[in-house]
N, C-alpha and C positions, 0 to 999 in steps of 0.2 A: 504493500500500500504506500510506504514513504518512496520507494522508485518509482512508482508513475504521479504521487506531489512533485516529487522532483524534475520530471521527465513536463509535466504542465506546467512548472514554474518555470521552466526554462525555453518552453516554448511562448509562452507569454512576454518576457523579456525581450526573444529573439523579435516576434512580432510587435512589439513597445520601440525597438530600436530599428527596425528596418521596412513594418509597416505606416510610416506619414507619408510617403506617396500617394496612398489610398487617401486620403486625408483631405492632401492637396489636390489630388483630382477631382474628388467628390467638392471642395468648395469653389474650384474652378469653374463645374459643370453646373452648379446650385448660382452662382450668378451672370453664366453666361444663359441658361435653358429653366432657372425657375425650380420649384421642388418638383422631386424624382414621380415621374410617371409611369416610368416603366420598370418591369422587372430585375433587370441588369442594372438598373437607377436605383433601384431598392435595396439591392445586395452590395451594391458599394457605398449605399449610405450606413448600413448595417456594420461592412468592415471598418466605416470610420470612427461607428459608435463602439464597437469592442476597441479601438484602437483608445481612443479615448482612457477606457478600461483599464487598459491594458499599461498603460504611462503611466496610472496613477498606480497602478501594484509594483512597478519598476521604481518610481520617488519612493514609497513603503521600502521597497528591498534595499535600494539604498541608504536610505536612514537606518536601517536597523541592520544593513551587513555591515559589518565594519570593512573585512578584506575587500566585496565587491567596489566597496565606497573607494578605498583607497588608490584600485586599478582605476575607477572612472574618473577620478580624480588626476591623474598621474596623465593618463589618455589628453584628457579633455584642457587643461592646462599646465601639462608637464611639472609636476609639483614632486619633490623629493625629500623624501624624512628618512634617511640614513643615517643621520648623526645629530645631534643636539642644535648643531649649528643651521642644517636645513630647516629641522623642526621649526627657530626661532624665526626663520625665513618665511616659512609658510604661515606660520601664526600671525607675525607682523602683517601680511600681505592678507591674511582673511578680515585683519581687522580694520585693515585703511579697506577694502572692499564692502565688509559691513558698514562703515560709517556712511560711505559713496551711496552704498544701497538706500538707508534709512534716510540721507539728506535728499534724493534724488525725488521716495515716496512724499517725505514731507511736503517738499513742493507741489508734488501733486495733490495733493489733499486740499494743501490751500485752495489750489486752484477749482478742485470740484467743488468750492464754495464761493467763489470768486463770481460776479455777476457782472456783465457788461452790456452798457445800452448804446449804443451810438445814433443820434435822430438830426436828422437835417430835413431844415424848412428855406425851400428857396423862396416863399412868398414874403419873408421878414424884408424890409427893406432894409436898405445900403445903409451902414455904420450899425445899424443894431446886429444883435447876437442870433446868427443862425443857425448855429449845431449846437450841439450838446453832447457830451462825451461826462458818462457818469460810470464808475466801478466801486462795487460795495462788496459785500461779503453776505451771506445769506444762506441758508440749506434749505432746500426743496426738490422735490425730484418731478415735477412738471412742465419745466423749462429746460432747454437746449440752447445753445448755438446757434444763433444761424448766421452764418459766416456767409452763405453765399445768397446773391438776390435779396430782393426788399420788399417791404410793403408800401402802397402808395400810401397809407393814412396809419395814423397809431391804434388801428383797430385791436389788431391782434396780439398787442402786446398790453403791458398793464395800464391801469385806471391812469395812473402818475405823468404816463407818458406825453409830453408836451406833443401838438400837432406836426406832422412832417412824415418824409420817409425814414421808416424805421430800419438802418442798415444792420442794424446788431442787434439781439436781444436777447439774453438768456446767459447758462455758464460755461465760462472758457471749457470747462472739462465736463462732462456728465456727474450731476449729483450722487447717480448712483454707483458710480465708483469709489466714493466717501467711502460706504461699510468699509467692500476690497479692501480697500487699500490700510486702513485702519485696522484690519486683522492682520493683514501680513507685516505690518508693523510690529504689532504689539505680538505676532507668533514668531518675528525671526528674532526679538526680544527676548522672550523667555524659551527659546532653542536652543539660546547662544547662552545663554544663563545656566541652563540645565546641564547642556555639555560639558560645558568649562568647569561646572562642580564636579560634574562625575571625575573629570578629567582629574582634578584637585585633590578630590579624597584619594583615588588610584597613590597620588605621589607621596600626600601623608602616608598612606596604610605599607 
């Protein structure tokens, strides 16, 4: 019974690391022809949803093999712990990388609360004020962007909005990237906490 766990864990892997073609086809085909109509449309949407699956049992294997971890690691950005001296290399180098990572979400985060209106009235006459450019901060998840095209009047944007076309209206980044992004903050937080003790106590014991 543990050889064919074995023999599926490692067909699952192989298909996690060499199935995203299936992936990229199916969402090449999904916006060039529309959802899958046909048969052979159905069974490559199929492989993309095990594929799916299947990545996220390969992240699992990875956090909890250790050896796996440390081939994909080594593969993947040539990383070497041979001696105390690389150790302090790679440690160094995860930790300017975690910081990189966590300042890069923060930004973002701001930004899925970040709100921009831009409204231009060309009926204002000459020396008075015709646009308005306003940026607040705000969470809500019923407004968007709209970075391209305008409306001719401030209908469809809110009550506040002075007359004109409304070039912008909503937030830089999607509100609902907020949570996102504020889990994987607050999870590569207490991952890199977690480890680092495990790591700790190993050295006292």
């Amino acid at each position: 019974m543990r050889s064919i766990l074995v023999k599926i864990h490692k067909a699952v892997i192989a298909y996690a690391v060499w199935g995203w073609p299936i992936v990229a086809i199916d969402g090449a085909l999904q916006v060039l022809y529309g959802v899958p109509a046909t048969l052979w449309r159905d069974v490559l949407n199929d492989g993309g949803f095990a594929w799916v699956l299947c990545a996220a049992v390969g992240l699992l294997t990875l956090i909890l093999d250790q050896d796996r971890r440390e081939r994909a690691m080594s593969k993947l950005f040539g990383l070497r712990e041979g001696d105390e001296r690389e150790r302090a290399v790679t440690g160094d180098a995860a930790r300017t990388t975690l910081l990189l990572s966590l300042s890069l979400q923060v930004v973002l985060l701001v930004l899925s609360l970040t709100t921009v209106q831009l409204v231009w009235n060309p009926k204002v006459p000459k020396g008075e004020q015709r646009g308005l450019l306003s940026v607040g901060l705000k969470f809500s998840t019923t407004q968007h962007l709209k970075a391209f095209g305008f409306a001719e009047d401030a209908s469809t944007a809110s009550t506040e909005t002075p007359p004109g076309r409304v070039f912008l209206d909503g937030y830089v980044l999607s509100p609902a990237a907020f949570p996102i992004l504020l889990a994987l903050i607050l999870l590569q937080i207490a991952a890199f906490k977690a480890f680092s003790r495990k790591r700790y106590e190993g050295m006292d014991a």
